[in-house]
C-alpha positions in Angstrom: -91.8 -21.8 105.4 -95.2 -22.1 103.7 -97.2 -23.8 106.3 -100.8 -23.3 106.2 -101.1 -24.6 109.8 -98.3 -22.0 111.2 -101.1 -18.7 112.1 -99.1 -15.8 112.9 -100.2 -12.6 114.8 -100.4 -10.9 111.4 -102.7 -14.1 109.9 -104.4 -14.3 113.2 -105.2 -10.4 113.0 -106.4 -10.4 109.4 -108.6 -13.6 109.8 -110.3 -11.8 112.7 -111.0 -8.9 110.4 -112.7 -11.4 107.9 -114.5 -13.2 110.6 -116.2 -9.8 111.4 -116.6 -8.2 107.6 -117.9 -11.6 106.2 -120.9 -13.2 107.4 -120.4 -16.8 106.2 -117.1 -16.9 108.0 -118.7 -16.3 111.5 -120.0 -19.4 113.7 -123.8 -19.1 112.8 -122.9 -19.6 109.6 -122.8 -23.3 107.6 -119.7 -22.0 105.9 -117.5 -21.7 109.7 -117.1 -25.2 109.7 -115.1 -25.2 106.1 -113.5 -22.1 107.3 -111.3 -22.6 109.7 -108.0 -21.1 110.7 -105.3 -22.7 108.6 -108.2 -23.1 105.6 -108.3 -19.1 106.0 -104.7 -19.1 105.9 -104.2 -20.1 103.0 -106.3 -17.2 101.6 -103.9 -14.6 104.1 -101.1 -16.0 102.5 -102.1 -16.1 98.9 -102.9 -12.5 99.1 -99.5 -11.8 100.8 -101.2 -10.5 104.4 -103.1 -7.7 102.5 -106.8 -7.1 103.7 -108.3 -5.9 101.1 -107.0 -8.8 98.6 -108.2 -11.4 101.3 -111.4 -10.2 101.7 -111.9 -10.4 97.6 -110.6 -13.7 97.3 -112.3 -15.0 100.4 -116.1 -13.5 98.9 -115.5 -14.8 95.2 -114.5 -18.1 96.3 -117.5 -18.3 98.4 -119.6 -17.1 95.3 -117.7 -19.8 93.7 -118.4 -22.5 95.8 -122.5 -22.0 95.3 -121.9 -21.0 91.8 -120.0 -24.4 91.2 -122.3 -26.3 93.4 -118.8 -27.8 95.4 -121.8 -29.7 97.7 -122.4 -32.4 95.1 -119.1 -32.5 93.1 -118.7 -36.2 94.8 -121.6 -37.1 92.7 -119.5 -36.3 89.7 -118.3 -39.7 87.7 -115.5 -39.1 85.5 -116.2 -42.3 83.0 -113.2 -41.6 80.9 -110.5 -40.9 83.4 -108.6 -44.3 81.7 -108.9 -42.4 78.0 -108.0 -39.2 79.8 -104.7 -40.5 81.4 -103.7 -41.7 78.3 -103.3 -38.0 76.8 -102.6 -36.5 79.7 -100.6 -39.1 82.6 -101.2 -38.2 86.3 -102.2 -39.4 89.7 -101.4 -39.6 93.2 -98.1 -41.9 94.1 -96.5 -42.2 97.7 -95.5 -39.6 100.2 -92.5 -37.6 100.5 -90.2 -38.0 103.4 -91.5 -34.8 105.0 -94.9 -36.9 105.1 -96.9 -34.8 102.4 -98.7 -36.3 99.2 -97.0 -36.6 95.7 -98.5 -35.8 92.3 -96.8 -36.5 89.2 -97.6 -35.0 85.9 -96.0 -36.2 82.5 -96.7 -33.7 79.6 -94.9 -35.7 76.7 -98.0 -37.8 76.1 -100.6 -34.4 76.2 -102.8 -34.6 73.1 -105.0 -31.7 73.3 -106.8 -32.5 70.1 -107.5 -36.3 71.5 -108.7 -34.7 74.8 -111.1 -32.6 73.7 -112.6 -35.3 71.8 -113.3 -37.8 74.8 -114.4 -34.8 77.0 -114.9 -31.5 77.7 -113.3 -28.9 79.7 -116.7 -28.6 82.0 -116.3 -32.0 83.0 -112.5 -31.9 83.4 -113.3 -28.7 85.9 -115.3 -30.5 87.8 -113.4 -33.9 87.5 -110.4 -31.1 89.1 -112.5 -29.9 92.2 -113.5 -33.8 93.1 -109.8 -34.1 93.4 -109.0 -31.5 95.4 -112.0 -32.0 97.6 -110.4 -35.2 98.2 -106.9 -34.1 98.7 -108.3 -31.8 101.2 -110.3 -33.7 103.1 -109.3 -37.1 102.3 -105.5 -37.8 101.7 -104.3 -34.8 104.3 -106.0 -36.3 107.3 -104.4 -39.9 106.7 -100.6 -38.4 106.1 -98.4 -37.5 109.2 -100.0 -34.9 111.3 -100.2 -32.1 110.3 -99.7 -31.9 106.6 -101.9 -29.7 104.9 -99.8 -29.4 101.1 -98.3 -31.9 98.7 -95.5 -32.2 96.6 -95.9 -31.8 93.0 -93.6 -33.6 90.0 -93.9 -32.6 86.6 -92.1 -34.2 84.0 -91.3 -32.9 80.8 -89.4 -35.7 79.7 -89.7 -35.6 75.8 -91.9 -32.5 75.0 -91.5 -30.4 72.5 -92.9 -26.5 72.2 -95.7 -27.9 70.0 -96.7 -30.1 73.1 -98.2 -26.6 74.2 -100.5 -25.3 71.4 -103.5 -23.4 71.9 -105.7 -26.3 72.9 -103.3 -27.1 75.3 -102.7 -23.5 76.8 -106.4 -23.3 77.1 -106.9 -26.5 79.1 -103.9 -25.9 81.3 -105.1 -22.3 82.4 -108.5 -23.9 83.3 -107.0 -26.2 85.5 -104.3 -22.9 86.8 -107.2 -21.0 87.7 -109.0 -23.2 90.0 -106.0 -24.4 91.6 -105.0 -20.4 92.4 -108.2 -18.8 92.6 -109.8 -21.8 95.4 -107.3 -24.1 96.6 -104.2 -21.8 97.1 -100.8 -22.5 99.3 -101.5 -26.2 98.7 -98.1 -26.4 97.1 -95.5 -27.5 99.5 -92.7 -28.6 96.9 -92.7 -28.7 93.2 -89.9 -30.3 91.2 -89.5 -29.4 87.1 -87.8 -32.7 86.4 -86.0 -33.8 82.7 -86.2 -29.7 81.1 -86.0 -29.2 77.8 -83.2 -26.9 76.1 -85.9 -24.4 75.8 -87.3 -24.4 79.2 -85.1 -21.8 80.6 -86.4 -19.1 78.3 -89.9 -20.0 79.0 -89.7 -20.2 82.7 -87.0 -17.1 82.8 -90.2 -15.1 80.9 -92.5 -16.4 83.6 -90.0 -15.7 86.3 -91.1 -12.3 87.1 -94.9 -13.0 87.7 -94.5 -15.9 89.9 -94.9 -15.1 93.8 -91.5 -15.4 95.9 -92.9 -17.7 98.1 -93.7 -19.7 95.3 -90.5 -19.5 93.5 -88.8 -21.1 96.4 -90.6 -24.4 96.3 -90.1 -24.7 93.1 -86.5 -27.1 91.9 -85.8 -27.2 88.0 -83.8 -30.6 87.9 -82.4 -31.4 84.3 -81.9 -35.2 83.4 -78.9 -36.3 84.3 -79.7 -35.1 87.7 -83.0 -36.3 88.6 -82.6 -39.6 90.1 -80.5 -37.8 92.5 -82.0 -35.0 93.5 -85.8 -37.0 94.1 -84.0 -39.2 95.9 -83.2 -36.2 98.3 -86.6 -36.3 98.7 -88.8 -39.2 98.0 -87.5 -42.6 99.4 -86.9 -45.0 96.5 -89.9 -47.1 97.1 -92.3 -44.3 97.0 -90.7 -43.1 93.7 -92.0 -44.7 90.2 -89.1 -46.3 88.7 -89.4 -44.0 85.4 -87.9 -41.2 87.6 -85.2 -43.0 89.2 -87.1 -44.9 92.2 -87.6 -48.5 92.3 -91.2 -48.7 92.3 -93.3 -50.1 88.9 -96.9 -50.9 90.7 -98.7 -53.0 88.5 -96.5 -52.8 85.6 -93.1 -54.5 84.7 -91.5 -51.8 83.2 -89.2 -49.2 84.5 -90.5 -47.0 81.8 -94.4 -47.4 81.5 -95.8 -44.9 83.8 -99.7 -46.7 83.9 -99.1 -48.5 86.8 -97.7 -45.8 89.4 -100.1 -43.0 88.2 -102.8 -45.1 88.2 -102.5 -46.9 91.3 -103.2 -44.3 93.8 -101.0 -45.2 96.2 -100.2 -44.1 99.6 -101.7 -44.1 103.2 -105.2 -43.1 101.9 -105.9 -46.5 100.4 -105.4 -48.6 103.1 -107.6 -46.1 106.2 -110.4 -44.3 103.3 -113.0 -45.7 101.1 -112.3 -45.7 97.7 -111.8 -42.3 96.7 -112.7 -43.0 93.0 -116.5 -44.7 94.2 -119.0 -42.0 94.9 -121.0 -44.5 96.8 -118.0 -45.3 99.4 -117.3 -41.9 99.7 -118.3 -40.4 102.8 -120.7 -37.0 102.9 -119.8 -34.1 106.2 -123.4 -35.4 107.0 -122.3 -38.8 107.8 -118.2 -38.5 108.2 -118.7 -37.0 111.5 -120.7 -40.5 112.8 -118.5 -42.8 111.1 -114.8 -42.0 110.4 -114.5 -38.1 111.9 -112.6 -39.0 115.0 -110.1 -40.6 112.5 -109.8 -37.4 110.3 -109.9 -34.9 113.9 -107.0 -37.2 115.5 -104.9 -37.1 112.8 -105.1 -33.4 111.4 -103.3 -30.9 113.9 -103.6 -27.3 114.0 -102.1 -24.8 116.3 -103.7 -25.1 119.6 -106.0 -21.7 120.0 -106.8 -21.0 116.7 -110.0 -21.7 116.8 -112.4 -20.6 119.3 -116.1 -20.6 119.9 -116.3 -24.3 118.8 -120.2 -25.1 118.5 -121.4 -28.0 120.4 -121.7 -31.4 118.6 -125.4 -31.2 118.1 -124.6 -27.8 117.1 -122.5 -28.7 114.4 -124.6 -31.5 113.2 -127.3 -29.1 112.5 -124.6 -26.9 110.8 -123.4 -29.4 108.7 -126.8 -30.4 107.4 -127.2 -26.1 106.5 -124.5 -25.9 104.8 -125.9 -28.9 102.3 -129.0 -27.6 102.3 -127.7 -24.5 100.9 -125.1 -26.1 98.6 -122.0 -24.4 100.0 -119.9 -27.7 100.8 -119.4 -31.2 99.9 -116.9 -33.2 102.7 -115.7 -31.2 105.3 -113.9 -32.3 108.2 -115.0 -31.7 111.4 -112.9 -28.0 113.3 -110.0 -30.0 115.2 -111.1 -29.8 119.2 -109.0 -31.0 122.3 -109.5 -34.4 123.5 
């Protein structure tokens, strides 16, 4: 349920039909190399198998990508990510036991006014895309083969409504949008852990406008049951300790959360360069000479659905196009049989 990677006749169908009504999506094109299959797929099933929708969301995300400039985002330095996580606590921790990254969230600490003061919501946007360029192409390849979403925690331990003001609304539906509009069926689980009394109205209002696909990955765990039901999940030493796991990173507390979310733990950090150093960071240009085979050998998709492969020098030269033209910053290379 939810798999990018699983292409049915319908998907295969309507990504044909794209592949012929949109030019960056065909092999002469710098762009075929981001667009493959199960990235396409994502699009199918955002837009619930209907054409029209697809083909829309496909062409504004390519406008978006040139519009954004998503070729240099890796050039982006986010010099107050420490001040930022202090208002607004988050990061990578651990895997799941299906394999798949988890993200953690705590909204009990936001400070809207405080975050608008050490940055803006330009540079949070593109601090955003720099980390889901690297989920993409950098944590997905190094979990278990074939993972291609994460699983999401957000923890609401302690807020109150006025955690949610305007500021707040306004930064959160920046960060929505992107997520939605250019980095869709990403989501494999979501857990709503340690809800409010007032939760249940909120998320009952929402109810109606979230997608039913969506609605089923999604587990609203009050507090007395959260230990348990992560644990259904997560293995304990993957879990921070504040959410009923056993591990505290760098800190000694069960309770402080700036070790685990700032530790970036998982597979990633032992196989990648540092994902935070531009510098270590390795461009499409070069990934292919120096750590592809890694990322290719690791990241599975169903055998057939791609086709017309170009040759290596070919996609060298397709590689350095799409830079040239600003379309991409770190693809992987198409997956090919050995």
């Amino acid at each position: 349920m939810g798999d990018p990677t699983v292409i049915t006749e319908a998907s295969r169908e309507i990504i044909r039909k794209l592949r012929e009504q949109i030019p960056e999506l065909q092999p002469t094109s710098p762009l075929y190399i981001r667009f493959d299959d199960v990235y396409l797929n994502r699009f199918v099933r955002a837009r619930q198998y209907k054409l029209n929708d697809v083909i829309i969301m496909v062409n504004n995300h390519i406008q978006w990508l040139r519009e954004f400039n998503v070729a240099d985002i890796m050039e982006f330095r986010f010099e107050e990510l420490e001040q930022f996580r202090t208002v607004y606590p988050h990061g990578y921790h651990g895997i799941d036991k299906v394999g798949r990254p988890i993200y953690i969230e705590r909204y009990a600490k936001m400070n809207a006014d405080y975050l608008h003061k050490i940055t803006t919501l330009d540079r949070i946007a593109k601090y955003w895309v720099r980390g889901y360029e690297i989920l993409l192409y950098q944590r997905f390849p190094v979990c278990r083969p074939g993972i291609t979403q994460s699983t999401v925690i957000l923890d609401l331990a302690g807020v109150r409504l006025s955690t949610f003001d305007s500021r707040a609304r306004e930064f959160l539906r920046l960060i929505s949008k992107i997520s939605s509009d250019n980095y869709p069926e990403t989501l494999g689980a979501m857990f709503i852990v340690n809800v409010p009394s007032f939760f249940s109205i909120v998320y009952n209002v929402a109810k109606p406008f979230i997608p039913p696909e969506t609605k089923r990955k999604i587990h609203v765990v009050t507090a007395k049951n959260v230990k348990a039901e992560l644990l259904k999940h997560i293995d304990q030493d993957q879990l921070p300790a504040f959410l009923g796991g056993e591990c505290v990173c760098d800190s000694n507390s069960t309770t402080d959360d700036r070790g685990c979310l700032s530790s970036d733990k998982g597979p990633w950090r032992d196989t990648m360069p540092d994902l935070h150093d531009k510098d270590e960071f390795v461009s499409c240009v070069d990934y292919g000479e120096s750590r592809g085979s890694f990322a290719i050998e690791h990241f599975h998709t169903p055998v057939g659905t791609l086709t017309n492969l170009p040759s290596v020098t070919e996609e060298k030269s397709q590689r350095k196009g799409a830079q040239r033209f600003g379309l991409f910053s770190c693809c992987r290379s198409p997956p090919r049989k050995h």
